[in-house]
C-alpha positions as CSV (number, residue, x, y, z in Angstrom):
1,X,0.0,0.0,0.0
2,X,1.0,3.7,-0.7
3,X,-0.8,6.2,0.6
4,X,-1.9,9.5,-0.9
5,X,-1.8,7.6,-4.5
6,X,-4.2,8.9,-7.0
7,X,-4.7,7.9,-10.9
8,X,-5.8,11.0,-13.1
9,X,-7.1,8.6,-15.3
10,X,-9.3,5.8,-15.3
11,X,-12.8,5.4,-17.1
12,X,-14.9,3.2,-14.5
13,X,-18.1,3.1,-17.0
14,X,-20.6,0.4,-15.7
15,X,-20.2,-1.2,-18.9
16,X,-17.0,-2.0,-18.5
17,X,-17.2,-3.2,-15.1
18,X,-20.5,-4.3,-14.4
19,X,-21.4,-5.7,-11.0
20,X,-17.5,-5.3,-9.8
21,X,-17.2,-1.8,-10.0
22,X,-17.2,-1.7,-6.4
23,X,-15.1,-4.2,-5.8
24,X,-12.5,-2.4,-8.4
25,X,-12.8,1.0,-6.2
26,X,-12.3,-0.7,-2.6
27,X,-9.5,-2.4,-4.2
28,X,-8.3,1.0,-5.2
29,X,-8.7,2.5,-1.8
30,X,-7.2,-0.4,0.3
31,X,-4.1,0.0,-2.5
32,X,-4.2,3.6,-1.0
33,X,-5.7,5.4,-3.8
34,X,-7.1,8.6,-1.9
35,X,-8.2,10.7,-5.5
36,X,-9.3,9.5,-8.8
37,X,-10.2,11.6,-12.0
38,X,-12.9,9.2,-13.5
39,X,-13.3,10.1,-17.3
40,X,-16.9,10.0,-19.0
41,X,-16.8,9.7,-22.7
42,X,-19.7,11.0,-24.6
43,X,-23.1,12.5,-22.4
44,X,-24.7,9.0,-21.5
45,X,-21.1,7.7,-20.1
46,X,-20.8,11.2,-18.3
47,X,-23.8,11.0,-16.6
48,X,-23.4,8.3,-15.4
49,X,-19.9,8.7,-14.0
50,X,-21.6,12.2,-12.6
51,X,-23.7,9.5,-10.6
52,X,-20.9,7.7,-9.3
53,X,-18.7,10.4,-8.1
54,X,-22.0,12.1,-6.4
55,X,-21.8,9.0,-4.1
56,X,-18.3,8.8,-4.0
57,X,-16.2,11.6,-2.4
58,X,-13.0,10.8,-3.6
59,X,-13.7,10.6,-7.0
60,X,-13.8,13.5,-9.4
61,X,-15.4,13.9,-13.4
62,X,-13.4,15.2,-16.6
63,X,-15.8,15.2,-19.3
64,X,-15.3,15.3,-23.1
65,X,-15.9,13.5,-26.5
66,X,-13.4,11.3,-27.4
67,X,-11.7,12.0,-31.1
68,X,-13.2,8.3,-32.3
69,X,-16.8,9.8,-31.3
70,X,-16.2,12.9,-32.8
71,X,-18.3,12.3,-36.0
72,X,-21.7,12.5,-33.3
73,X,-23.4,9.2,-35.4
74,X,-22.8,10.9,-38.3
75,X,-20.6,8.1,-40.3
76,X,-18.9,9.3,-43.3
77,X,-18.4,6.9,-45.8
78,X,-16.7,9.1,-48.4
79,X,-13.8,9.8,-49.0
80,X,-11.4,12.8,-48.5
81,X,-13.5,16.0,-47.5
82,X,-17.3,15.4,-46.3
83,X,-20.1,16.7,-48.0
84,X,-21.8,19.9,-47.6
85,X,-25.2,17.6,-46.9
86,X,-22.6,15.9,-44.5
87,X,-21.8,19.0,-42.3
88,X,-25.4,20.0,-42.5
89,X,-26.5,16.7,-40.5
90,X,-23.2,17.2,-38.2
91,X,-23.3,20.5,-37.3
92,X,-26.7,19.8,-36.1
93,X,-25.7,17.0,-34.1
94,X,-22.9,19.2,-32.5
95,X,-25.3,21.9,-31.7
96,X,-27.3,19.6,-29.3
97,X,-23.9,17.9,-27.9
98,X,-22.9,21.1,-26.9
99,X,-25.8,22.4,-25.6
100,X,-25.6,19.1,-23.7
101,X,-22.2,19.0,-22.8
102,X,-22.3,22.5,-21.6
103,X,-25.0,21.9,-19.0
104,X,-22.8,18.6,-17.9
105,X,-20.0,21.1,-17.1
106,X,-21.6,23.0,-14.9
107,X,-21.7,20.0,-12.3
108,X,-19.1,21.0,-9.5
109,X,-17.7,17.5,-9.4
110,X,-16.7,18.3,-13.2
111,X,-13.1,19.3,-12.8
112,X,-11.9,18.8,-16.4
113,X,-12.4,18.8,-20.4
114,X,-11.1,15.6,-21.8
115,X,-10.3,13.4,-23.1
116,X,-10.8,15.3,-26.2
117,X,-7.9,15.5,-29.2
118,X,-7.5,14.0,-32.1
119,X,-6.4,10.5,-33.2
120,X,-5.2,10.1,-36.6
121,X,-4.5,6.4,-35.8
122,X,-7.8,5.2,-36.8
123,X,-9.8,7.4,-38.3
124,X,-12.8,6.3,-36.7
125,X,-14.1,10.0,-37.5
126,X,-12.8,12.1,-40.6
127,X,-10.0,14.1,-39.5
128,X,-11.3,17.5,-40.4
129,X,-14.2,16.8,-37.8
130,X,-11.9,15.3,-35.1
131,X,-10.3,19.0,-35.6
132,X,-13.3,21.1,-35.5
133,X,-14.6,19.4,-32.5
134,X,-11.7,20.2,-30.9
135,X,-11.8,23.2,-31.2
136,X,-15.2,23.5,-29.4
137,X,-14.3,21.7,-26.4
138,X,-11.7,24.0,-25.9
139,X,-13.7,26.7,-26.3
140,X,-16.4,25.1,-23.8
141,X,-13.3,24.8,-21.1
142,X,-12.3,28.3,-21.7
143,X,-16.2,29.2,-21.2
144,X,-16.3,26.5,-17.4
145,X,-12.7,27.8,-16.6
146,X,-11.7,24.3,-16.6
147,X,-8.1,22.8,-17.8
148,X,-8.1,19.6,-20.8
149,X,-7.3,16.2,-20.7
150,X,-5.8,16.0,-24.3
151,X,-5.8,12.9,-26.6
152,X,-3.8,12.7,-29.2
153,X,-2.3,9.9,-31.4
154,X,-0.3,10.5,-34.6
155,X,-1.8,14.0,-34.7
156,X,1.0,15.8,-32.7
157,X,1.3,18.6,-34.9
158,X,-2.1,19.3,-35.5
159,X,-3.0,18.5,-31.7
160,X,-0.2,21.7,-30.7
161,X,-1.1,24.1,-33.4
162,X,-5.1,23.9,-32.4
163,X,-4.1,24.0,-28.9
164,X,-2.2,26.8,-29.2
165,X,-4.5,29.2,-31.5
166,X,-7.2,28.6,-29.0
167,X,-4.8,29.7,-25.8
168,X,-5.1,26.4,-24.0
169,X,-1.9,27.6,-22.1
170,X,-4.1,29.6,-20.2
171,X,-6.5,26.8,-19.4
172,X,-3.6,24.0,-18.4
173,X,-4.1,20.7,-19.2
174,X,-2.4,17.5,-19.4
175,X,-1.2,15.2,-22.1
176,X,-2.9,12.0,-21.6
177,X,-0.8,8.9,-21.6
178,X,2.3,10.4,-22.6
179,X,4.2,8.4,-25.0
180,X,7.5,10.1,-25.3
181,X,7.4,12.2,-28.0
182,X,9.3,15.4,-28.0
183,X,7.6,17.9,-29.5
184,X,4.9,17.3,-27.3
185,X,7.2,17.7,-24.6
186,X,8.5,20.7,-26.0
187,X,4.8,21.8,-26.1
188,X,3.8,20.7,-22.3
189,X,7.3,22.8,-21.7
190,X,5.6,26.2,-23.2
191,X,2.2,25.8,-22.6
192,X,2.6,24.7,-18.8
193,X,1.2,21.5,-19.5
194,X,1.5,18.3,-17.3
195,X,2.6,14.5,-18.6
196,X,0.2,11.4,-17.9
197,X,2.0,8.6,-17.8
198,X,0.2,4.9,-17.4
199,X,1.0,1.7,-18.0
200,X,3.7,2.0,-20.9
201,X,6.4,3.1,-18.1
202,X,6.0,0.0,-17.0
203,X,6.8,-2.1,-20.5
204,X,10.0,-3.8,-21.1
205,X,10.9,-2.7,-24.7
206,X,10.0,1.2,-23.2
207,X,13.2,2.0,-22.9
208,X,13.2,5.1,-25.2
209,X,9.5,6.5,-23.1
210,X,11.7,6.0,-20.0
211,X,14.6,8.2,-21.2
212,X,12.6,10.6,-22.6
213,X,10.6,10.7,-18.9
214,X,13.8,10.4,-16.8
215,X,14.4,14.3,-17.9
216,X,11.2,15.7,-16.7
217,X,10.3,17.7,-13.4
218,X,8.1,14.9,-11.3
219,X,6.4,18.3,-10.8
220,X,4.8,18.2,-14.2
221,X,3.7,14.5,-13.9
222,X,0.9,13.2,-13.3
223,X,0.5,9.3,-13.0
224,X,-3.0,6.9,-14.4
225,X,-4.1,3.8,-15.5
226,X,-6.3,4.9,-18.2
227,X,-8.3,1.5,-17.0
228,X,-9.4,-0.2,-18.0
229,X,-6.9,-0.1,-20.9
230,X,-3.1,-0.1,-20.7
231,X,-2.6,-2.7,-17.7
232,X,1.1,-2.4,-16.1
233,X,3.8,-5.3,-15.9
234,X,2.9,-7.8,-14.4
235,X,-0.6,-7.5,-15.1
236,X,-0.1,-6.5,-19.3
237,X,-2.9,-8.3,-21.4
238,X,-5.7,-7.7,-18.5
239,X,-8.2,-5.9,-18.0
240,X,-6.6,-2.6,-16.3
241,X,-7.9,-0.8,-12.6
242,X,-7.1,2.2,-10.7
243,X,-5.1,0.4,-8.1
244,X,-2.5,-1.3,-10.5
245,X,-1.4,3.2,-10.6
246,X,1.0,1.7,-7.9
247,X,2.8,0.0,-10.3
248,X,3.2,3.2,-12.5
249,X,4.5,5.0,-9.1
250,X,7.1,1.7,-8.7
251,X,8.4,2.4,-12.2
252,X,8.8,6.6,-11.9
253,X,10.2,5.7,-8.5
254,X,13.0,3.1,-9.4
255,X,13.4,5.6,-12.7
256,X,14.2,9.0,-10.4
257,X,15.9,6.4,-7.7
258,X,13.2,7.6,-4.7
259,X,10.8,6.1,-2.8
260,X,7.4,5.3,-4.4
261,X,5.9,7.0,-1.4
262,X,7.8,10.4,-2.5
263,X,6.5,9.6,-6.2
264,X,3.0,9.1,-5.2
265,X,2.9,12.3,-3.0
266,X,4.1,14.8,-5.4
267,X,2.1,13.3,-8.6
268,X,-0.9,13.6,-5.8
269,X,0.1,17.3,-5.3
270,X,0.1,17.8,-9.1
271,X,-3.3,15.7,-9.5
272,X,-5.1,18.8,-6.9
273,X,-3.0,21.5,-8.2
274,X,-4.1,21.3,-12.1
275,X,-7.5,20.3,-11.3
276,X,-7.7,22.8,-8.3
277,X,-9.4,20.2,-6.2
């Protein structure tokens, strides 16, 4: 057990978990979790993590659409560009999601926009609507006063140039589930942004993310599991949960040469200080 431990990332959705949600978050408390950032994807998934923390003191919301969900229903099976009868159905869509989303985020156990970004990976959602999405949610954060949990996967330049003509650095944020690449570091460096790093800290052929992390202020780090995604070693291949964060703290820790106690209570102190709870 270390106390004051705390994952800035987990999505604890009851369909993920079902019945043993519970049992996942007394597992995370007795591992000595004492704050959680629970991450609701979408308005139904926020609502109900909304639910949750309203019965749960330590655990917080960050709420956002994800880049894959970013198309609203509105599949594009084009190619290239959408349609103009395309955006006409979307921007529809986004005018209710926002009007949604914006109600959703003015819960005081909301303490974050994210995840939103953009994820070039798989396309799940054209890129140019991943983009203008983005955009909004910033926009809706800038409106709350709230800092971002940013996505972003093979978008990097893209991902800093929206960022930074919509004057996130005045919002703060945190790159979610840092992978080591250095212009995003670079970014997080000018913008005052923090680094999430999960599970991947913890892999054996990570030794380039572990340089890369090895140079960074623990005070712009915060830890997560991104559950139930991402497990650490020795768990890799299952299902992730907020308590296997101690293994993330055991890998900074050995990495920096301190105690995992000293890891966990300055990425706790990080955790309150960016989302001022």
């Amino acid at each position: 057990m270390i106390s004051s431990a705390s994952d800035s990332h987990a999505h604890l959705d009851r369909d993920i978990y079902g019945e043993q949600l519970q049992q996942v978050l007394e597992r995370a408390w007795q591992a000595g979790l004492e704050r959680i950032v629970a991450v609701g994807l979408g308005t139904k998934s926020i609502a109900e993590t909304l639910a949750l923390a309203q019965k749960e003191p330590r655990l917080r919301v960050a709420a956002g659409i994800h880049p894959h969900e970013a198309d609203l229903g509105e599949k594009w099976e084009g190619r290239g560009e959408p349609d103009q009868h395309y955006w006409s159905k979307w921007q529809k869509q986004q005018e209710a999601v926002l009007i949604e989303m914006a109600a959703l985020l003015g819960e005081p156990r909301v303490v974050a926009v994210g995840e939103v970004g953009l994820d070039y990976h798989y396309n799940y959602s054209p890129p140019v609507v991943q983009r203008r999405l983005f955009r909004e949610m910033i926009r809706l954060a800038r409106t709350h006063g709230l800092p971002l949990v940013v996505h972003t996967r093979e978008a990097t330049a893209d991902t800093i140039r929206i960022l930074e003509e919509e004057g996130a650095a005045e919002l703060g944020g945190v790159f979610h589930c840092f992978g080591g690449d250095e212009e995003l570091l670079r970014a997080a460096e000018r913008m005052g942004f923090y680094l999430g790093l999960a599970g991947p800290i913890t892999f054996k052929k990570a030794d380039r993310l572990r340089q890369v992390v090895a140079g960074i202020p623990l005070e712009k780090i915060l830890v997560e599991t991104d559950s139930p995604y991402l497990s650490p070693e020795p768990y890799r291949g299952q299902r992730n949960e907020p308590a296997r964060v101690v293994e993330v703290i055991k890998a900074l820790a050995l990495l920096r040469g301190l105690e995992p106690a000293r890891v966990a209570e300055i990425t706790y102190k990080n955790l309150v200080r960016l989302f001022r709870w």
